[in-house]
C-alpha positions in Angstrom: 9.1 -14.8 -8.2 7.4 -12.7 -5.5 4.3 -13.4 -3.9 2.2 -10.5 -2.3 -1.0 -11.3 0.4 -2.4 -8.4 1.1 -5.1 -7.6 4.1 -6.5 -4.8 6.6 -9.4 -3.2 3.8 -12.6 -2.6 4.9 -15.3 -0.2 4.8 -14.7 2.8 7.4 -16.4 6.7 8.1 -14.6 9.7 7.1 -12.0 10.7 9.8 -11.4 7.0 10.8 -8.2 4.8 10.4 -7.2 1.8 8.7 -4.5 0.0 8.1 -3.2 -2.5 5.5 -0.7 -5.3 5.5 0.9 -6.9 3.0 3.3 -9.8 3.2 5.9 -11.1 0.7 7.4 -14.6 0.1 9.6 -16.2 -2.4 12.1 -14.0 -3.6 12.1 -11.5 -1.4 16.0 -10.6 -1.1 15.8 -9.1 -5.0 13.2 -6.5 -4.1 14.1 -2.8 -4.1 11.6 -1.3 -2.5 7.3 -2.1 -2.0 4.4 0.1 -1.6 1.2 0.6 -2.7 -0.7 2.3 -5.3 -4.6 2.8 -5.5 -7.7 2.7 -8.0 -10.4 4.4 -7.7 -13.7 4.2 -9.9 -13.2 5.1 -13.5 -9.7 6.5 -12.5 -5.8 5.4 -13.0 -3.9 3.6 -10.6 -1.9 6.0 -8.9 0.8 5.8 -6.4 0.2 5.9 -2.7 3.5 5.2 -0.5 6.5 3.6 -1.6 9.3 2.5 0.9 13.1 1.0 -0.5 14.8 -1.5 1.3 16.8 1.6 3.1 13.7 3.0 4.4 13.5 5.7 1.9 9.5 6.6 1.9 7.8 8.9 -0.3 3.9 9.7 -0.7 1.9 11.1 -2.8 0.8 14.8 -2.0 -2.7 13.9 -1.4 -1.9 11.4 1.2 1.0 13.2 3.1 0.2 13.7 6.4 -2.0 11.4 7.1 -0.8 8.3 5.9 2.3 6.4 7.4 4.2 3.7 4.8 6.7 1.1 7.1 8.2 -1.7 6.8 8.9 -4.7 8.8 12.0 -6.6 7.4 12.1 -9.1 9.6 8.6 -10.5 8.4 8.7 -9.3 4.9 5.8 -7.2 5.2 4.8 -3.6 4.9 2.2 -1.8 6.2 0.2 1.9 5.3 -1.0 3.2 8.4 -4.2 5.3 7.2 -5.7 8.3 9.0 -8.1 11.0 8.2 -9.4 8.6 6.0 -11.8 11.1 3.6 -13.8 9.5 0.7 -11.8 10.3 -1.9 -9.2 7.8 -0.6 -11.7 5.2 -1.3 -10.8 2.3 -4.0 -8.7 -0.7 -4.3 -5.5 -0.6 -3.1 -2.7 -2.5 -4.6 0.5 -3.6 -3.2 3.9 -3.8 -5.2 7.0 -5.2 -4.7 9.8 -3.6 -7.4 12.6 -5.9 -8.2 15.5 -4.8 -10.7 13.5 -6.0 -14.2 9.7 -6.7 -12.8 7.2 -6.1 -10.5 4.8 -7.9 -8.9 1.5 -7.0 -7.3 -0.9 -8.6 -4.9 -4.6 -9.4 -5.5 -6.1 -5.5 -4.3 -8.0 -4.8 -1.5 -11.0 -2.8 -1.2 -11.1 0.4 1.0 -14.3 2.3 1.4 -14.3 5.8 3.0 -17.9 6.6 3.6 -19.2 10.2 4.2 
């Protein structure tokens, strides 16, 4: 099992930064790769950043650019680095940790881009 504690949402203007933190424990040598994905209002969860254990990073269009996925090993955590923040990125965001037949996700923090 994986356990995921996620922090760094908040409310924030369009144009600023955030970031978010997430920090895994337990069985952390069987993930593949974490990330997060995101929820707004009424909408899917979507993918935001991923990043494998190799470093491998991809993002979804909307985000690349201004968002920075990393990852530091040593701590089992991995941070999004979030700038330009518009209000459309508002929602909860969700992080993941993929292991070869599950995944597990942390509780969702709440990111508010206002205008």
């Amino acid at each position: 099992q994986v356990h995921l504690v996620e922090s760094g949402g908040g409310l924030v203007q369009a144009g600023g930064s955030l970031r978010l933190s997430c920090a895994a424990s337990g069985s952390i040598f069987n993930i593949n790769g974490m990330g997060w994905y995101r929820q707004a209002p009424g909408k899917q969860r979507e993918l935001v950043a991923g990043i494998t254990t190799g470093g491998s990073t991809n993002y979804a269009d909307s985000v690349k650019g201004r968002f920075t996925i990393s990852r530091d090993n040593a701590n089992n955590t991995v941070y999004l680095q979030m700038n330009s923040l518009k209000v459309e990125d508002t929602g909860v965001y969700y992080c993941y940790a993929s292991l070869r037949l599950s995944t597990y996700w942390g509780q969702g923090t709440q990111v508010t881009v206002s205008s």
